[in-house]
C-alpha positions as CSV (number, residue, x, y, z in Angstrom):
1,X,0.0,0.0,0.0
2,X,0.9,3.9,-0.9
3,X,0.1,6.5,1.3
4,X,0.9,10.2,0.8
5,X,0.4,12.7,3.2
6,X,0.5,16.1,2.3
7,X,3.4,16.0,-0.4
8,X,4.6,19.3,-1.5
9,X,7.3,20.4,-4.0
10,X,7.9,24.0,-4.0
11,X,10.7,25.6,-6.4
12,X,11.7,28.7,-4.4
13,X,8.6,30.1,-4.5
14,X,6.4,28.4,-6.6
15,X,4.6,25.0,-5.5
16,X,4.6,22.7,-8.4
17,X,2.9,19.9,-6.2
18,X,0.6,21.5,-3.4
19,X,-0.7,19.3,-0.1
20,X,-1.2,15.7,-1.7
21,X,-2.7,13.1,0.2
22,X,-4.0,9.9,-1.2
23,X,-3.6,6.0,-0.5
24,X,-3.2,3.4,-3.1
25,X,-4.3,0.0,-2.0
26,X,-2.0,-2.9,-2.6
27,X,-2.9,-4.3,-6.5
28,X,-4.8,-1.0,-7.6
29,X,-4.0,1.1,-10.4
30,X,-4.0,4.5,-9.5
31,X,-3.9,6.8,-12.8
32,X,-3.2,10.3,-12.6
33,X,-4.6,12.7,-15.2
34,X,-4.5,16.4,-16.0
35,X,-3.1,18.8,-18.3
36,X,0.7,19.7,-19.2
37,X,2.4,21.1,-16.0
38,X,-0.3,19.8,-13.7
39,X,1.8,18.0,-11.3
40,X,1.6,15.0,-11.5
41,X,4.8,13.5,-13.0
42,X,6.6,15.5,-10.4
43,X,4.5,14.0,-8.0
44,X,5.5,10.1,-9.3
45,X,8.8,11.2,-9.1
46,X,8.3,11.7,-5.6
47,X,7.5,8.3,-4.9
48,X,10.8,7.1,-5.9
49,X,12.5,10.1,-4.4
50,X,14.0,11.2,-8.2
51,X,12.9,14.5,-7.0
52,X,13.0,15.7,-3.5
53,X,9.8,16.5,-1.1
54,X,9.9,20.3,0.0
55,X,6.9,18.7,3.0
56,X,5.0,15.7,3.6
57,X,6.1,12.4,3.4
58,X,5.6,9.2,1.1
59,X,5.2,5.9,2.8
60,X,5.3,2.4,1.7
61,X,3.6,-0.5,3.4
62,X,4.3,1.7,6.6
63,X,7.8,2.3,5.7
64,X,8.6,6.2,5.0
65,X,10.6,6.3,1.9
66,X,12.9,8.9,3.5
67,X,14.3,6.5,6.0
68,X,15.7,4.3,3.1
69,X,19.4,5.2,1.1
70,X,17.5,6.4,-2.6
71,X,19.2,3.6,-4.4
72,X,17.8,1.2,-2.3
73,X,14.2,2.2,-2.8
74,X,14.5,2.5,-6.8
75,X,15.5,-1.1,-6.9
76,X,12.3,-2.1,-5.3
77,X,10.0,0.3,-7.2
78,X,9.7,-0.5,-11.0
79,X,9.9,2.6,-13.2
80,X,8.7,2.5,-16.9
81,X,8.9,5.9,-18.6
82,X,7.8,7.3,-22.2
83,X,10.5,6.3,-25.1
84,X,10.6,2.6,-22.9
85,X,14.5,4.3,-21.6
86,X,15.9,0.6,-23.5
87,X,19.9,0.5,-23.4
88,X,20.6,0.8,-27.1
89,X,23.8,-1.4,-27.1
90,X,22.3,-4.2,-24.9
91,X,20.4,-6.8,-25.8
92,X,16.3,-7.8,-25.0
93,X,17.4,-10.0,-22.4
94,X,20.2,-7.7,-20.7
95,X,17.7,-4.8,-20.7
96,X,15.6,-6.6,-19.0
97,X,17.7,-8.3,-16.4
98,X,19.2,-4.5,-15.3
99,X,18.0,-4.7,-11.8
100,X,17.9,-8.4,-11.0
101,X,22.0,-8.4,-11.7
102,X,22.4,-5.0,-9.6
103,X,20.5,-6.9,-7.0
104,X,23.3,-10.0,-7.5
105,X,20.6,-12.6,-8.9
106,X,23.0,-15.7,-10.5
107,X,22.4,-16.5,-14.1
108,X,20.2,-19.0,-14.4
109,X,17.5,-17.0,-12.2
110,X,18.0,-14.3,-14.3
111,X,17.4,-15.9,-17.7
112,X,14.8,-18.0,-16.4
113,X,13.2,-14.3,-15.3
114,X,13.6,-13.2,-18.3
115,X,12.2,-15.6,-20.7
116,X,8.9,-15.6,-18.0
117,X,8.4,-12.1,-18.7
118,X,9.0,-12.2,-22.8
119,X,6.9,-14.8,-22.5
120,X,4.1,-13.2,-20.4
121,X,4.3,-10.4,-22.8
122,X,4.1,-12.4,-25.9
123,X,7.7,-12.2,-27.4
124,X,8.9,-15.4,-27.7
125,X,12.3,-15.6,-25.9
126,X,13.8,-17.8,-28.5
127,X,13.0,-15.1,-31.0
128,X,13.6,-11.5,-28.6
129,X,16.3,-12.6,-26.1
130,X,19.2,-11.5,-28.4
131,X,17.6,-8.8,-30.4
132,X,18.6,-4.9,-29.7
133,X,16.2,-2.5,-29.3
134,X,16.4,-0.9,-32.6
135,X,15.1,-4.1,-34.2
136,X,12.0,-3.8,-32.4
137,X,8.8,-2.0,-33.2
138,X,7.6,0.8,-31.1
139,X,4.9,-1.7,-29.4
140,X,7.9,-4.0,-28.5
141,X,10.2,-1.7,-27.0
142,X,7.5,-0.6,-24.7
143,X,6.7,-4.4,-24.1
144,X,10.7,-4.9,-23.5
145,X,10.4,-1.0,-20.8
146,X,7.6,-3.3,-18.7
147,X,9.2,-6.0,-18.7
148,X,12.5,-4.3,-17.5
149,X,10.7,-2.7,-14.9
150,X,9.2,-5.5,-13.5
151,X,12.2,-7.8,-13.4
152,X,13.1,-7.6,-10.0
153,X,9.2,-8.9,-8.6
154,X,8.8,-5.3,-7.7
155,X,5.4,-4.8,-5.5
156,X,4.8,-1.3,-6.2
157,X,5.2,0.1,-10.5
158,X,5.7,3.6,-11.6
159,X,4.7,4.5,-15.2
160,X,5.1,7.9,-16.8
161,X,3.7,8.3,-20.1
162,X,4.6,4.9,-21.2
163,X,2.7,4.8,-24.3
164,X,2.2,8.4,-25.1
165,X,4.5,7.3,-28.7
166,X,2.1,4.7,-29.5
167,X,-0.3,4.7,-32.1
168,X,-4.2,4.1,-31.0
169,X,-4.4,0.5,-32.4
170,X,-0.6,-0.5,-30.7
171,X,-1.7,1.6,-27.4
172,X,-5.4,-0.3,-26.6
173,X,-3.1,-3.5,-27.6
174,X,-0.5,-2.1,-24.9
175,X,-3.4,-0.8,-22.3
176,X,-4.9,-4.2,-22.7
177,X,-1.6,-6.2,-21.8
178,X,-0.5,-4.2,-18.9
179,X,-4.7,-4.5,-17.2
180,X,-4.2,-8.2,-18.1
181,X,-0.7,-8.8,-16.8
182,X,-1.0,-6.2,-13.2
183,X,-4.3,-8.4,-12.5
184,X,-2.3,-11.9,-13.1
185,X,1.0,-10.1,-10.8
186,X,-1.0,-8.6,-8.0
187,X,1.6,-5.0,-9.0
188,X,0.5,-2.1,-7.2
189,X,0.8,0.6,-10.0
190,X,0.8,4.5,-10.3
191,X,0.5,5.6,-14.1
192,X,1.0,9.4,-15.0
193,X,-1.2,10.1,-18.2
194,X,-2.6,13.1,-20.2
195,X,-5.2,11.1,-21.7
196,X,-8.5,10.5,-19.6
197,X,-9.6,7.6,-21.9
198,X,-6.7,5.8,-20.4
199,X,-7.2,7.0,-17.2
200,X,-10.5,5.5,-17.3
201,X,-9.5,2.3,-19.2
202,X,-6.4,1.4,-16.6
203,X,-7.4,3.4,-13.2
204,X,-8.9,1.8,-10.3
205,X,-9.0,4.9,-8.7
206,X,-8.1,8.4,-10.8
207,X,-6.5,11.5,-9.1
208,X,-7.7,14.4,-11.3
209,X,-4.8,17.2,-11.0
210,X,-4.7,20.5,-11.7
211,X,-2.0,23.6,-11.2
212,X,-0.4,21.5,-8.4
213,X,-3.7,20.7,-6.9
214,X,-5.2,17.0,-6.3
215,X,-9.1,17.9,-7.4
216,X,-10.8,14.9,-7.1
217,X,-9.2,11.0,-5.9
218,X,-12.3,8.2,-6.7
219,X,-13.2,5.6,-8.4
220,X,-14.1,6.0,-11.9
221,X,-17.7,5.9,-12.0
222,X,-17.8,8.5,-9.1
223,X,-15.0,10.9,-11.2
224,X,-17.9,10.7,-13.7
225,X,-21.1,10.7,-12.5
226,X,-19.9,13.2,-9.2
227,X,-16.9,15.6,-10.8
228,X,-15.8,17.8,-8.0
229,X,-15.1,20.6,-9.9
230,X,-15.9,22.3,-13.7
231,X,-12.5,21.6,-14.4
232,X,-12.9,17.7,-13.7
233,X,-16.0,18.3,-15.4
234,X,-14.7,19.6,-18.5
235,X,-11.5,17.3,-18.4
236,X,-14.1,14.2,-18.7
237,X,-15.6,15.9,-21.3
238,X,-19.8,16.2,-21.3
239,X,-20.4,14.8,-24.4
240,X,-18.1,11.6,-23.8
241,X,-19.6,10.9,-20.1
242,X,-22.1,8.1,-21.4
243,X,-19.2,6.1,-23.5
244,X,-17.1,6.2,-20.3
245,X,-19.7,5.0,-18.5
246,X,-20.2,2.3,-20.9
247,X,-16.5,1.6,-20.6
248,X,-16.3,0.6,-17.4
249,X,-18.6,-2.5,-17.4
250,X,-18.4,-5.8,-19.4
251,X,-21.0,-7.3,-21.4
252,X,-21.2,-10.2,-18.8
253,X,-22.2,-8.2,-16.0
254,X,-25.6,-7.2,-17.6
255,X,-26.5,-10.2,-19.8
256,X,-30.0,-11.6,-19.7
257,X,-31.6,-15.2,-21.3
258,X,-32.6,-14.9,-24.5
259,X,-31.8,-15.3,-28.2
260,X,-30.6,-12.9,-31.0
261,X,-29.2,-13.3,-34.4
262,X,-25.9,-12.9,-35.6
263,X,-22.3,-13.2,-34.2
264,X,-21.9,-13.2,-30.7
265,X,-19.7,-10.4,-28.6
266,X,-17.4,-11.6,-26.0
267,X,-18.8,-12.0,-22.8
268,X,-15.4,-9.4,-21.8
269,X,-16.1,-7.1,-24.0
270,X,-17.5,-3.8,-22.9
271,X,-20.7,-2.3,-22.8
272,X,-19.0,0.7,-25.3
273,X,-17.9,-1.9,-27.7
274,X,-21.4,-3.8,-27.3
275,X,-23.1,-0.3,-28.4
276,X,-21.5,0.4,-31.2
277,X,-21.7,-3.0,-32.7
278,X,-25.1,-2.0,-32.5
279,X,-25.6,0.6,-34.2
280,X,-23.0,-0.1,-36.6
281,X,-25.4,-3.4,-37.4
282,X,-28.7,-1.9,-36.6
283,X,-29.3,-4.5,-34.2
284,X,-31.7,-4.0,-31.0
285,X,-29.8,-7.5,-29.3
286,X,-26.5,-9.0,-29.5
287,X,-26.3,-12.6,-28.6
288,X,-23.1,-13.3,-26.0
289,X,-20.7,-15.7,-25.7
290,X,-21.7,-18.1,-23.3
291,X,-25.6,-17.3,-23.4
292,X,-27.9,-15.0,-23.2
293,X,-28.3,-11.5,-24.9
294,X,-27.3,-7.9,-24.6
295,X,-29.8,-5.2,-25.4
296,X,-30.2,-1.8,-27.3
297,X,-32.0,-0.7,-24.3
298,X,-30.2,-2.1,-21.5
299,X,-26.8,-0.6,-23.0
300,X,-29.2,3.4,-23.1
301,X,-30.0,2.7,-19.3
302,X,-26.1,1.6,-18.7
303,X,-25.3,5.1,-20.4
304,X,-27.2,6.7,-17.7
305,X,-25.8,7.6,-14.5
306,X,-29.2,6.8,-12.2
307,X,-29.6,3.7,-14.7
308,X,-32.9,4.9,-15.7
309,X,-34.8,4.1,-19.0
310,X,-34.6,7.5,-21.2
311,X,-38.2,7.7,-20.6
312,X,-39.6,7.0,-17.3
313,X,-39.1,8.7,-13.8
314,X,-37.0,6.1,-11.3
315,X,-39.3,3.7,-9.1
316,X,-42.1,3.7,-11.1
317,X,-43.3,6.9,-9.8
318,X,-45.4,9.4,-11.5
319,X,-43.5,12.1,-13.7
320,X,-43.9,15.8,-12.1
């Protein structure tokens, strides 16, 4: 578990992060989102003592980070950074093993480390072990700065913009594999991002920042339906409330008997997914994988934040 407590960076004057406090639970993902200049990548850089605390204090399963030599500390918190930060002259595999050898693992731990991770990320060790960076696409190098990070079994992961030089189709791929892999690893995680959509895809809590301030710190579905402030509120975006909404829920969790025609969507796929392969068909039900169906009319109520039809007042009462 993170805990901050009132974390402040001040640069003579001016406070760059302003009276933080939040808690990450141990195996959440806590994504922090606001504009450029906001904050927040100081404040990740905090956690791993990179840059300096003017006040407050960051503490680690009860431990205060400031009690421990810095070198010490980085070792045991895996950092993953825009541009992936690969060692051009080294290979996959000694990129990845950087920590576990500074930590004195022998070899054959190391390899066998290293071939689990390529593996869990879909590079086949046979194929990536001896390959240098530059012989890897954008998506693989950032595959290869995860798997680096993660070498040493680290409980806690920091992640700064790690696929900010993605395109869309490489970065949902990317999004997708970290969600998959943090669940299988039980990593605590702390992602920096601009983006909200990723916020909300990745975050199982988001810290909305602005100007040094910490706005808002919730889940989600509160960020949306309860923003603390117009500037949450416009960072969410009006227009795009329902589709995040509709992002945060699987098809599975709101499947009911029944038939429909045509092919079925994955039981995992989300409620935004499950909408637009709607209208994109002109469908009223999708059938799902593993039985039952998906409505046109259960994904509108899903869309709403009171879960209400479009037309009717809640409970059945009488409209006034």
């Amino acid at each position: 578990m993170i805990r901050i407590e009132h974390l402040t960076k001040r640069y003579g004057t001016r406070a760059v992060v302003e009276d933080v406090s939040l808690t990450v639970e141990r195996g959440q993902i806590a994504a922090l989102v606001g504009t450029s200049g906001s904050g927040k990548t100081t404040l990740l850089r905090m956690i791993n003592r990179l840059v300096q605390p003017t006040a407050g204090r960051v503490l680690i399963d009860g431990t205060d980070t400031a009690t421990l030599p810095p070198h010490l500390l980085r070792r045991r918190i895996g950092y993953a950074i825009q541009g992936h930060g690969l060692f051009p002259h080294r290979t996959v595999a000694q990129n990845i093993a950087t920590v576990p050898r500074l930590l004195g693992w022998d070899a054959d731990r190391i390899r066998a480390r290293v071939d689990e991770l390529l593996a869990l990320f879909q590079l086949p060790p046979a194929e990536f072990r001896d390959r240098l960076p530059h012989q890897l696409s954008g998506g693989q190098q950032q595959r290869v700065g995860v798997s680096r990070a993660l070498a040493a079994r680290p409980e806690l992961l920091l992640m700064d913009e790690p696929f900010g030089a993605l395109d869309p189709v490489i970065r949902a791929s990317a999004q997708a594999d970290l969600r998959r892999i943090q669940r299988d690893l039980g990593t605590t995680l702390v992602i920096v991002t601009h983006d909200i959509d990723e916020a909300m895809a990745l975050g199982d809590r988001i810290g909305v920042m602005d100007r040094g301030l910490l706005l808002q710190y919730a889940a989600p579905g509160a960020i949306l339906t309860a923003p603390a402030t117009p500037f949450v509120a416009r960072l969410i975006g009006t227009d795009q409330r329902p589709f995040h909404l509709l992002s945060l829920t699987r098809v599975a969790d709101i499947a009911t008997p029944g038939m429909a025609g045509g092919a079925p969507v994955p039981a995992d796929a989300t409620l935004r997914d499950a909408l637009a392969l709607c209208l994109w068909s002109g469908r009223d039900a999708l059938p799902v994988e593993g039985g039952g169906v998906v409505t046109l009319d259960a994904l509108r109520r899903a869309a709403r934040p009171d879960g209400r039809p479009d037309d009717g007042p809640p409970d059945g009462g009488a409209a006034g």
